[in-house]
C-alpha positions as a Markdown table, in Angstrom:
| # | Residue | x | y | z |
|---|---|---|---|---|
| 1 | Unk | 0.0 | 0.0 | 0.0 |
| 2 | Unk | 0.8 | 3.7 | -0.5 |
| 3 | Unk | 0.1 | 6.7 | 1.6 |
| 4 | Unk | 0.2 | 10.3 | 0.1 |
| 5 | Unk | 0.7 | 12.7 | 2.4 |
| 6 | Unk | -0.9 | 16.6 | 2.1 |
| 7 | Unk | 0.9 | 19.9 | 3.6 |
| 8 | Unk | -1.8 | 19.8 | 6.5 |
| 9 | Unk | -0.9 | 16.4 | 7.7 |
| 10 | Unk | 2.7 | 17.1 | 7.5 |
| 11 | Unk | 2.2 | 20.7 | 10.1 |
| 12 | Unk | -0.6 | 18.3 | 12.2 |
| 13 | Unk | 2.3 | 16.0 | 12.8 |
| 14 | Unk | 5.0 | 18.5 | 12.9 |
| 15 | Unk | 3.4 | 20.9 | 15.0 |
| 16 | Unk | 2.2 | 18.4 | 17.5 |
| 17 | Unk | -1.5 | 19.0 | 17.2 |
| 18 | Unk | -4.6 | 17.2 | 17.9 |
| 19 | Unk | -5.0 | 13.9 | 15.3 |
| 20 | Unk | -0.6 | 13.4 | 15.3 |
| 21 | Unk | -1.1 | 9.8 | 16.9 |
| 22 | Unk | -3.5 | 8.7 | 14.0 |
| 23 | Unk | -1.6 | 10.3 | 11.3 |
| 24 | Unk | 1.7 | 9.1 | 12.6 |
| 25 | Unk | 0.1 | 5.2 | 12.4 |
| 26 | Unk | -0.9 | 5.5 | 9.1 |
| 27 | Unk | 2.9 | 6.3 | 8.0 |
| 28 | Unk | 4.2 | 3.5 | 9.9 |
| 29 | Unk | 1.8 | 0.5 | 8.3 |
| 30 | Unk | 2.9 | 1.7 | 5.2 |
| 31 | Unk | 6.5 | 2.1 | 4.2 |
| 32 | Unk | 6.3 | 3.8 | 0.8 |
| 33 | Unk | 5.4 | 7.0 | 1.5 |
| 34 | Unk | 5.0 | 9.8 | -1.3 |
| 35 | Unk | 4.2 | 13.7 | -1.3 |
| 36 | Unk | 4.4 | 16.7 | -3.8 |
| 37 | Unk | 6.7 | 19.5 | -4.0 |
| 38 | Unk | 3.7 | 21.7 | -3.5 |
| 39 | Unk | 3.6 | 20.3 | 0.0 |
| 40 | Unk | 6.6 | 20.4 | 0.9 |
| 41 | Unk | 6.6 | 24.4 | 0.3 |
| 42 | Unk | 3.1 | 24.9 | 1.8 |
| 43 | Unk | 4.3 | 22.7 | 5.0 |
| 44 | Unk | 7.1 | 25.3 | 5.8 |
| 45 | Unk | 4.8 | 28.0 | 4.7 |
| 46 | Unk | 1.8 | 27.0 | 6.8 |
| 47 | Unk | 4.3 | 26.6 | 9.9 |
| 48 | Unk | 5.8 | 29.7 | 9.2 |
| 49 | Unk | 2.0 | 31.4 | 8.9 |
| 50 | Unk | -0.2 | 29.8 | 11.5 |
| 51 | Unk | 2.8 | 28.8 | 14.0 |
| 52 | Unk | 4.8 | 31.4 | 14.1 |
| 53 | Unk | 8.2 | 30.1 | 12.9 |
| 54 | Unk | 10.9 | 31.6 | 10.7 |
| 55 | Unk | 11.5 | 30.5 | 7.5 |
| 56 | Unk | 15.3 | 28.9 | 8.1 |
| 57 | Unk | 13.7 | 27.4 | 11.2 |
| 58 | Unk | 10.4 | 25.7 | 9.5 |
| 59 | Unk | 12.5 | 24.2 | 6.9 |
| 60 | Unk | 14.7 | 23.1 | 9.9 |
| 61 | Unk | 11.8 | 21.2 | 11.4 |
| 62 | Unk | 10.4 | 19.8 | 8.0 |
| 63 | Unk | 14.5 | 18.5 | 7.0 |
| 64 | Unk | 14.2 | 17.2 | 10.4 |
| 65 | Unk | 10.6 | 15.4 | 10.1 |
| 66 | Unk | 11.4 | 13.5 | 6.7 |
| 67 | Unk | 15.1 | 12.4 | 7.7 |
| 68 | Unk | 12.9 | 10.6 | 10.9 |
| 69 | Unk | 9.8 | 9.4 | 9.0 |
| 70 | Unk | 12.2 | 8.2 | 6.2 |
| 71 | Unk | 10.1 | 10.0 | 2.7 |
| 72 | Unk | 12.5 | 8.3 | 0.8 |
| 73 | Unk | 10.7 | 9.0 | -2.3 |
| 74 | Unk | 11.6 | 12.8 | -2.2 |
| 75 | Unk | 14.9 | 12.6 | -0.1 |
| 76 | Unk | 17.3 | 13.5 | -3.0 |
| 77 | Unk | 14.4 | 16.1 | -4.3 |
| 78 | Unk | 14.8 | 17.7 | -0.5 |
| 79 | Unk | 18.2 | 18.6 | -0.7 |
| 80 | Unk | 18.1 | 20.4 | -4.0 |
| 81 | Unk | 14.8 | 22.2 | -3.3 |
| 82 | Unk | 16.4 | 23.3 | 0.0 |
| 83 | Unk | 18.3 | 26.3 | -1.6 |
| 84 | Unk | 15.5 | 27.5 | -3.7 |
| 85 | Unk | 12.9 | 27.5 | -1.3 |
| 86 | Unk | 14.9 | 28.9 | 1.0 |
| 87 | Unk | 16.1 | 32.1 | -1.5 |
| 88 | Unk | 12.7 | 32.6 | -2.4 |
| 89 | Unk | 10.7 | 32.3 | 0.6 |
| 90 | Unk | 12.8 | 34.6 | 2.5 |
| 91 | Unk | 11.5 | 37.3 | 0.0 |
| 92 | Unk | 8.2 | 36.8 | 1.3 |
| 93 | Unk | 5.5 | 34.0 | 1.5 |
């Protein structure tokens, strides 16, 4: 089985908020695991907007959050999209 996960799973999970427990069972039934780029950016967008969080620092949580839940499908795609997103969100989101 695959799981596709959406930007507002990733900040329920990331951000600790009610529905984390369920969410984080789901991933660990299934072991291929697959999201979009578009989430990625509106994961540390929505944590930057509704939690508060810098931009260096949300991307810092969301590196973090895939290196522990293992999105190997996007692991390489990560590391190159981590310059970009970070040039261009710091000129506003």
């Amino acid at each position: 089985m695959m799981v596709f996960v959406d930007a507002s799973a990733f900040i329920t999970m990331i951000a600790g908020e009610d529905g984390t427990d369920e969410l984080a069972d789901a991933l660990d039934v299934d072991s291929e695991r697959l999201c979009s780029a578009v989430s990625v950016w509106k994961t540390v967008a929505g944590l930057c907007r509704s939690h508060g969080h810098s931009v260096p620092g949300a991307w810092k949580q969301v590196e973090h959050f895939f290196a522990v839940i293992r999105f190997q499908a996007i692991r390489n795609f990560l590391l190159r999209l981590s310059f970009s997103m970070t040039k261009n969100l710091h000129q506003g989101i």
